[in-house]
C-alpha positions as CSV (number, residue, x, y, z in Angstrom):
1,X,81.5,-200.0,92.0
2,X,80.4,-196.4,91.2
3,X,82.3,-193.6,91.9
4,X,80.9,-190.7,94.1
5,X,80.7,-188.1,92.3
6,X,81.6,-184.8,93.7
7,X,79.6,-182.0,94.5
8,X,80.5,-178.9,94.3
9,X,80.2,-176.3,97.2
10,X,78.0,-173.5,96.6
11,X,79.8,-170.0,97.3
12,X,77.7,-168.0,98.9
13,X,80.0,-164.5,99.0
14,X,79.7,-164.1,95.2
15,X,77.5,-160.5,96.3
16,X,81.3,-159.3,97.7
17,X,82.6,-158.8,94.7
18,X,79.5,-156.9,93.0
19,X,79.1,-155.0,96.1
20,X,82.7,-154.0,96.3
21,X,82.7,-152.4,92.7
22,X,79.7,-150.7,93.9
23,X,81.2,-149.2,96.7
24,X,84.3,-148.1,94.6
25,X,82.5,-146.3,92.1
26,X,79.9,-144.9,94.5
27,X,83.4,-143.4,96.1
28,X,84.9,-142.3,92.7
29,X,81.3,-140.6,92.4
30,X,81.6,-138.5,95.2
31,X,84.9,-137.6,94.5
32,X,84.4,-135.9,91.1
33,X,81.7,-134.2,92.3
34,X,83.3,-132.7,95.5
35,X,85.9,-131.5,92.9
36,X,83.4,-130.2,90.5
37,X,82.0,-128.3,93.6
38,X,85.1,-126.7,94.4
39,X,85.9,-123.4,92.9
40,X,89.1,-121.4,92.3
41,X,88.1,-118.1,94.0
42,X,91.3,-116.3,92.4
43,X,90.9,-117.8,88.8
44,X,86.6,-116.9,88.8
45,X,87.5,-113.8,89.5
46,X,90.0,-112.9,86.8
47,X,87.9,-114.8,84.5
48,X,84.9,-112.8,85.2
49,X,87.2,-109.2,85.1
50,X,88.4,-110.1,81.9
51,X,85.0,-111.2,80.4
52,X,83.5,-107.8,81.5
53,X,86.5,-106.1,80.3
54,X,85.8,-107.4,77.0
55,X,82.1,-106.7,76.8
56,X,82.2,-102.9,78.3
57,X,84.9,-101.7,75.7
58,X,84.1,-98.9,73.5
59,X,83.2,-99.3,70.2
60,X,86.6,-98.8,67.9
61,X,84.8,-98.8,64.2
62,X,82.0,-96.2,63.8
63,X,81.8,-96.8,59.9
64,X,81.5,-100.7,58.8
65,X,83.9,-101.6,56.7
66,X,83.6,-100.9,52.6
67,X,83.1,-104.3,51.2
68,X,82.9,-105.7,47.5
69,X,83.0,-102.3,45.2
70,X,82.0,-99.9,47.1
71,X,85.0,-97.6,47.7
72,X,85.2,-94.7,49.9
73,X,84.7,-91.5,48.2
74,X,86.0,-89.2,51.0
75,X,89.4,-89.8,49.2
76,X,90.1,-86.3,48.2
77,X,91.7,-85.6,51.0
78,X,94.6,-88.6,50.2
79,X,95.2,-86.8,47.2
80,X,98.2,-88.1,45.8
81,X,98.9,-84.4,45.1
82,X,99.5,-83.5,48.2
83,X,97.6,-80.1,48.4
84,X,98.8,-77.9,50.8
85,X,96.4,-76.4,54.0
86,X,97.4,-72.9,54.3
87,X,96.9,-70.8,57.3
88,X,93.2,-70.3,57.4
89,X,92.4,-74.1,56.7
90,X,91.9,-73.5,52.8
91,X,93.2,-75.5,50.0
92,X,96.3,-73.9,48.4
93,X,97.6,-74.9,45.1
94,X,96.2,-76.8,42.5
95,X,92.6,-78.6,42.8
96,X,93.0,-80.7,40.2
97,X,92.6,-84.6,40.2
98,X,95.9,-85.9,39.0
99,X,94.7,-89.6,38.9
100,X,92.0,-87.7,36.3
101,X,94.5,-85.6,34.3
102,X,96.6,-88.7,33.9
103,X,93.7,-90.3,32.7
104,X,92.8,-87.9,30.5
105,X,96.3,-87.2,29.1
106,X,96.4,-91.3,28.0
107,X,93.0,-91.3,26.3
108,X,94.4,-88.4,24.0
109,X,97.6,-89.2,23.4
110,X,97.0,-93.2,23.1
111,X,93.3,-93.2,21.4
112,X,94.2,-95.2,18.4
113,X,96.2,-98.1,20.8
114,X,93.1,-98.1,23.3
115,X,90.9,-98.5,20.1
116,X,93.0,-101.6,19.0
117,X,93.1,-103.0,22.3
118,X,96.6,-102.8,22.2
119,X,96.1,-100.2,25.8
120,X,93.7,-100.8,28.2
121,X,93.0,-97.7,31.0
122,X,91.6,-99.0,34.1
123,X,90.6,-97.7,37.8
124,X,88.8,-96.0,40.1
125,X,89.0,-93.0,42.6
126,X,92.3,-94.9,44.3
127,X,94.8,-96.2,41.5
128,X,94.4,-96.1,37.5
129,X,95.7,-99.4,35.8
130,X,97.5,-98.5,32.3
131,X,98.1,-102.2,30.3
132,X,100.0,-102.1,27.5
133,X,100.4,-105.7,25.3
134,X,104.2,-106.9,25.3
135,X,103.9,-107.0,22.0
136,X,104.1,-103.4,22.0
137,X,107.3,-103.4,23.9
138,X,109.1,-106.8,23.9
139,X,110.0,-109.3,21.0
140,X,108.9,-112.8,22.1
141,X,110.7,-114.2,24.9
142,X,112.7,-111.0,25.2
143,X,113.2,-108.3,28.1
144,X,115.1,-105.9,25.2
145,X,112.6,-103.2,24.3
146,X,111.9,-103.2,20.6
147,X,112.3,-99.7,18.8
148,X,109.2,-99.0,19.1
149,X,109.1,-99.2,22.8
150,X,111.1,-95.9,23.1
151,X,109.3,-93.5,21.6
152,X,106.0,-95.3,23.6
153,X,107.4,-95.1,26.9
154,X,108.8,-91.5,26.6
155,X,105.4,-90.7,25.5
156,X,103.9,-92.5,29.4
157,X,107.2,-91.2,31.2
158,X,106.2,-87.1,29.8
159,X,102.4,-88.1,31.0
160,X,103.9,-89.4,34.6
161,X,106.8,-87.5,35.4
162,X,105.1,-84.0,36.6
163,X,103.2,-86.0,39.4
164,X,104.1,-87.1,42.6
165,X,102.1,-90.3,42.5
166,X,103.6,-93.7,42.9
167,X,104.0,-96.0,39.7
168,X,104.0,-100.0,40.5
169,X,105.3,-101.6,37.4
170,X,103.8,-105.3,36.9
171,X,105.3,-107.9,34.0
172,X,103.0,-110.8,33.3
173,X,103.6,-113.7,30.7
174,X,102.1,-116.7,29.7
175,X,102.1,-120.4,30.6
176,X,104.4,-121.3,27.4
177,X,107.7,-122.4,29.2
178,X,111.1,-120.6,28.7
179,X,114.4,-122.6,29.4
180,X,117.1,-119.8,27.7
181,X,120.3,-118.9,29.2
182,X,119.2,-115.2,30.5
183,X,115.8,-116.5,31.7
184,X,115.5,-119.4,32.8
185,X,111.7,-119.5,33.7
186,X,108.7,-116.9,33.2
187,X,109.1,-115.3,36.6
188,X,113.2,-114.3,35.3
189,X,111.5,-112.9,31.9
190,X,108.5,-111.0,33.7
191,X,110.7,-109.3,36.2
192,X,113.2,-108.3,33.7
193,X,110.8,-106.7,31.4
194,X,109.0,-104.6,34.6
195,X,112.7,-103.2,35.5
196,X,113.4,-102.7,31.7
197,X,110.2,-100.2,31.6
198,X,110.8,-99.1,35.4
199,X,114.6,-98.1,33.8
200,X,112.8,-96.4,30.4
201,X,110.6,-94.3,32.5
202,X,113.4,-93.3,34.9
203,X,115.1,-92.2,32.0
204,X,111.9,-90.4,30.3
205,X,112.0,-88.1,33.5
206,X,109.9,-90.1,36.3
207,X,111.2,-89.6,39.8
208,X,112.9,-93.3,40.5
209,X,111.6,-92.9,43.7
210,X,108.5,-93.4,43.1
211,X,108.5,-96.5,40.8
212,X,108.7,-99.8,41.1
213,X,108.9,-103.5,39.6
214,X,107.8,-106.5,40.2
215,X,107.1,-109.7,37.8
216,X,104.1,-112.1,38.5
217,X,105.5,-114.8,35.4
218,X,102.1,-116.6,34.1
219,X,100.6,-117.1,37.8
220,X,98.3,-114.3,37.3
221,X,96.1,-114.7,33.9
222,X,93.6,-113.1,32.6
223,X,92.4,-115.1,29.8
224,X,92.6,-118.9,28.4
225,X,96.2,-119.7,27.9
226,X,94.7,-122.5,25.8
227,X,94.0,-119.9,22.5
228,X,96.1,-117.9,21.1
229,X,93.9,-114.8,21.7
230,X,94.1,-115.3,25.4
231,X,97.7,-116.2,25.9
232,X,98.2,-112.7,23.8
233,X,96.3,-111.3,26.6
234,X,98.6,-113.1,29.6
235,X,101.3,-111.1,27.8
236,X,101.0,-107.9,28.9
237,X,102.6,-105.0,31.4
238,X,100.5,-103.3,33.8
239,X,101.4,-99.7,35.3
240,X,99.8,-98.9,38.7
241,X,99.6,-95.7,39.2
242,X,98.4,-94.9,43.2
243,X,96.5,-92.0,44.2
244,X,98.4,-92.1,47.7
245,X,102.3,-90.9,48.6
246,X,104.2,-94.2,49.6
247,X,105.3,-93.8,52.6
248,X,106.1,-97.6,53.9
249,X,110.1,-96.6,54.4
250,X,108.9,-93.0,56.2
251,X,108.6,-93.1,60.2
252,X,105.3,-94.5,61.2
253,X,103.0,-91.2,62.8
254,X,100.0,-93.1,63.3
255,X,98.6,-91.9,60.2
256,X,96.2,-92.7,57.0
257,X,97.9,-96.4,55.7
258,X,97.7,-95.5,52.3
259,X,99.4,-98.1,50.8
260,X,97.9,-101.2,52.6
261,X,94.1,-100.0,52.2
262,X,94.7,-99.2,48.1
263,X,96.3,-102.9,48.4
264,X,93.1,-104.1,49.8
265,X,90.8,-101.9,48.3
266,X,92.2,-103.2,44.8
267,X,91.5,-106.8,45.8
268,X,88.2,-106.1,47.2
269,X,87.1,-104.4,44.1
270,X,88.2,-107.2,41.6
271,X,89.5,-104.8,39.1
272,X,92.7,-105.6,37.3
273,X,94.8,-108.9,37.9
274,X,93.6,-111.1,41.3
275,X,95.7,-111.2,43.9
C-alpha cells in the first residue's frame, strides 16, 4: 500500500520578514539624517571665526621669496664689516667690501696654486669659498700638517685676521676606508684635519672667535670617487668665509638672521658642496 505522501504547508507570512528589514532601515534612515540635520551652533560658529580669521589677515611677505640663484643684492647693509651710522645717518669708516678685498688679496698672493687647481676661490655677494687640495696640507691619511702647510696657512691666516667676518672650516675625504688607531673612519680624519687648520689659523692671528670646524668625511663629494682624478678632488678643505657677524650665541633682538639665510641662501644657490 502506498504511502501518503506529505504536503507541505505553504507559509504565507514570508512578506514579515522582508517587510521588517524594510522598516528597520527605513528607521536607521531617518535617524542619520535627523543627525546630519542637526547643527552645533557653538562649534559653526568658532569654525566660521576662525576661517575668517584666517582669510582677513594681513599680508606678512611683501617681497617673494629669492629662489634658485638669484640672491638679494641689498646686502650691503649686512656688511660683515660692520660700518658704523654716525649721527647724521652717514656711513663712517671704511666702504670697502671685505668679502672683495679678501678675494682680491687670494688671487695675488695664491695665483700660481689657483692656476694649478691646487686653490679654487668661490662665492657670491654673501660668503666666498676658499678650497685648498689636502694634498697641500695633509700627508695621506693624516691630520699632521706637512711643512709646507705652515708657511700656506700663515699666508690665509695674514689675509683673514684683520676682518671681523666668520670663517667656517670644512674637512672632506674620500670614500677609500681608514681603520687606523687615531682615526678610525673618514668622519675622525675629516674633523681632525678642519680643527688642525682652525688651530694653524688661530695661531697665524685669526680671532678664534670667529672660526670654526666641522668634518663632512666622504658624504659630501664632488667628483667620481671611482678615478683617481676625482677622489683627488673629494680630498679637499674648504674655508667659508661669511659676509654676516655670527651672532647665534648673542641675545635674540628680533633682528636680520644672518646666519640661517647665508645657510639657505648657500643651498639655494648650489655653489660649493650640497647640503
Amino acid at each position: 500500500m502506498r504511502r501518503r505522501q506529505h504536503q507541505e504547508h505553504e507559509n504565507h507570512e514570508r512578506w514579515l520578514v522582508s517587510y521588517a528589514d524594510f522598516i528597520t532601515l527605513l528607521f536607521a534612515f531617518f535617524v542619520v539624517m535627523y543627525s546630519i540635520s542637526s547643527v552645533n551652533e557653538g562649534k559653526y560658529k568658532v569654525l566660521s571665526d576662525t576661517l575668517v580669521g584666517v582669510f582677513n589677515q594681513p599680508q606678512r611677505a611683501i617681497d617673494p621669496i629669492p629662489i634658485g640663484e638669484n640672491l638679494p643684492r641689498n646686502v650691503s647693509q649686512l656688511d660683515g664689516a660692520g660700518a658704523a651710522e654716525s649721527a647724521d645717518g652717514s656711513a663712517a669708516g671704511s666702504s670697502s667690501d671685505p668679502l672683495q678685498d679678501i678675494t682680491a688679496a687670494m688671487q695675488a698672493a695664491f695665483g700660481d696654486l689657483i692656476e694649478a687647481g691646487d686653490l679654487e676661490l668661490r662665492g657670491n655677494e654673501l660668503w666666498i669659498e676658499i678650497e685648498l687640495n689636502s694634498g697641500l696640507l695633509f700627508p695621506s691619511g693624516d691630520a699632521l700638517p706637512s711643512d709646507a702647510a705652515f708657511g700656506l696657512l700663515d699666508r690665509i691666516a695674514g689675509i683673514l685676521a684683520p676682518y671681523q667676518n666668520p670663517v667656517h672650516v670644512e674637512g672632506f675625504t674620500d670614500n677609500i676606508p681608514i681603520r687606523s688607531r687615531a682615526y678610525p673612519t673618514n668622519w675622525e680624519l675629516s674633523a681632525a684635519r678642519a680643527a688642525t687648520v682652525v688651530r694653524m689659523l688661530a695661531n697665524g692671528g685669526v680671532d678664534p672667535g670667529r672660526l670654526a670646524a666641522v668634518g663632512y668625511g666622504e658624504f659630501r663629494p664632488v667628483a667620481d670617487n671611482t678615478t683617481v682624478a676625482g677622489r683627488r678632488a673629494n680630498r679637499r678643505v674648504v674655508l667659508l668665509v661669511s659676509r654676516f657677524l655670527d651672532n647665534r650665541h648673542q641675545a635674540f633682538t628680533g633682528g636680520d638672521q644672518n646666519v640661517d639665510d647665508m645657510r639657505r641662501a648657500r643651498n639655494q644657490a648650489g655653489t660649493g658642496p650640497a647640503e
